[in-house]
C-alpha positions in Angstrom: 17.6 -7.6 6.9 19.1 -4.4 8.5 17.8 -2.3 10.7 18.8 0.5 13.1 20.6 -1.4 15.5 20.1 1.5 18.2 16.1 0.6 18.3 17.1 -3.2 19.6 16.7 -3.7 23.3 18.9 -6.0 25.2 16.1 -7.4 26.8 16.7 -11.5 25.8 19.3 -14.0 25.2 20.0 -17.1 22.9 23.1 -19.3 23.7 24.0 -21.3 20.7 27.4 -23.3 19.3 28.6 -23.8 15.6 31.7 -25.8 14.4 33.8 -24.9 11.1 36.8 -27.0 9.2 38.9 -23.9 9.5 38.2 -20.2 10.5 36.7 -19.2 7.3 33.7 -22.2 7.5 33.5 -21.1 11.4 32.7 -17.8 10.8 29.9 -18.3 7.5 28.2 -21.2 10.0 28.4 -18.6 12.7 26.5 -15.6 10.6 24.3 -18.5 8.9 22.9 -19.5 12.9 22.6 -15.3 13.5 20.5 -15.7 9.7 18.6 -18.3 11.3 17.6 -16.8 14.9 16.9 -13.4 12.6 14.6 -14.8 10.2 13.5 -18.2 11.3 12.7 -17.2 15.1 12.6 -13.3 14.3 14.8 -12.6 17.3 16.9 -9.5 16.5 20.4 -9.3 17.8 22.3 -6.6 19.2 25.2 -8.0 21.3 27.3 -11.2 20.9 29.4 -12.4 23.6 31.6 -15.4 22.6 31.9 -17.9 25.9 34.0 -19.9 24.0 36.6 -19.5 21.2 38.4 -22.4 19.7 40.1 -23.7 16.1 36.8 -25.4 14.9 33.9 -24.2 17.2 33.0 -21.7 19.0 29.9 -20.9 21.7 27.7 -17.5 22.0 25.7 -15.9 24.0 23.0 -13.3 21.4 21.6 -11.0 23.6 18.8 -8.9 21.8 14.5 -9.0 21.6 12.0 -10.1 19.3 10.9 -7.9 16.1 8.5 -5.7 16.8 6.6 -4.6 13.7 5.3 -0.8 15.3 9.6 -0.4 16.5 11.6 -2.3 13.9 11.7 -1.0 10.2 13.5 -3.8 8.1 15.0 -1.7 5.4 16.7 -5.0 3.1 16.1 -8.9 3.9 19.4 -11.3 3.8 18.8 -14.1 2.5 21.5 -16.1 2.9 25.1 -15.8 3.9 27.8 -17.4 0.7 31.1 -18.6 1.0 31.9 -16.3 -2.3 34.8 -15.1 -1.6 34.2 -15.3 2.4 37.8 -15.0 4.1 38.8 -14.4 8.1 42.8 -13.4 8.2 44.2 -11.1 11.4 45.6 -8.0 11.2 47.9 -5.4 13.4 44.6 -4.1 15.1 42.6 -7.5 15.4 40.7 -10.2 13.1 39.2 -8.8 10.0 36.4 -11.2 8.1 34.6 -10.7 4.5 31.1 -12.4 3.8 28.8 -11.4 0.9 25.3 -12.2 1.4 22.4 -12.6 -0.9 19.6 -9.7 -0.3 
């Protein structure tokens, strides 16, 4: 799904935790519980705040509202987040991930 991220309030929250074998796994398990609040519970995100950051889990706080069929225009679904050729590796200016998705 994606949608004009300008158009979600910040009216709601969702707290939630994943875990991960290594950084890559945390952050696929991390967009696939984002997937899941988007599609299963239609709760659109616009802010993440990460309360806690470790090697192996972390904890979020989604702030964001539910979709709103006369505001939200989805424009393509996601269907799933892959770990084809998913990486996570830090740079000079900060962490830098890849995901690829199926639509």
């Amino acid at each position: 799904m994606t949608t004009d991220f300008k158009k979600i309030a910040s009216v709601a929250e969702r707290h939630f935790s994943v875990q991960g074998a290594d950084r890559t796994d945390l952050f696929v398990n991390f967009l696939r519980e984002i997937l899941y609040l988007i599609n299963g519970e239609g709760f659109l995100p616009c802010e993440v705040h990460f309360d806690e950051f470790q090697p192996g889990s972390l904890r979020a706080k989604i702030r964001g509202e539910s979709f709103d069929t006369g505001k939200h225009k989805i424009h393509k679904e996601i269907k799933a987040v892959t770990y084809h050729q998913a990486s996570v590796e830090q740079t000079r200016k900060g962490w830098k991930g890849r995901v690829i998705c199926d639509v």
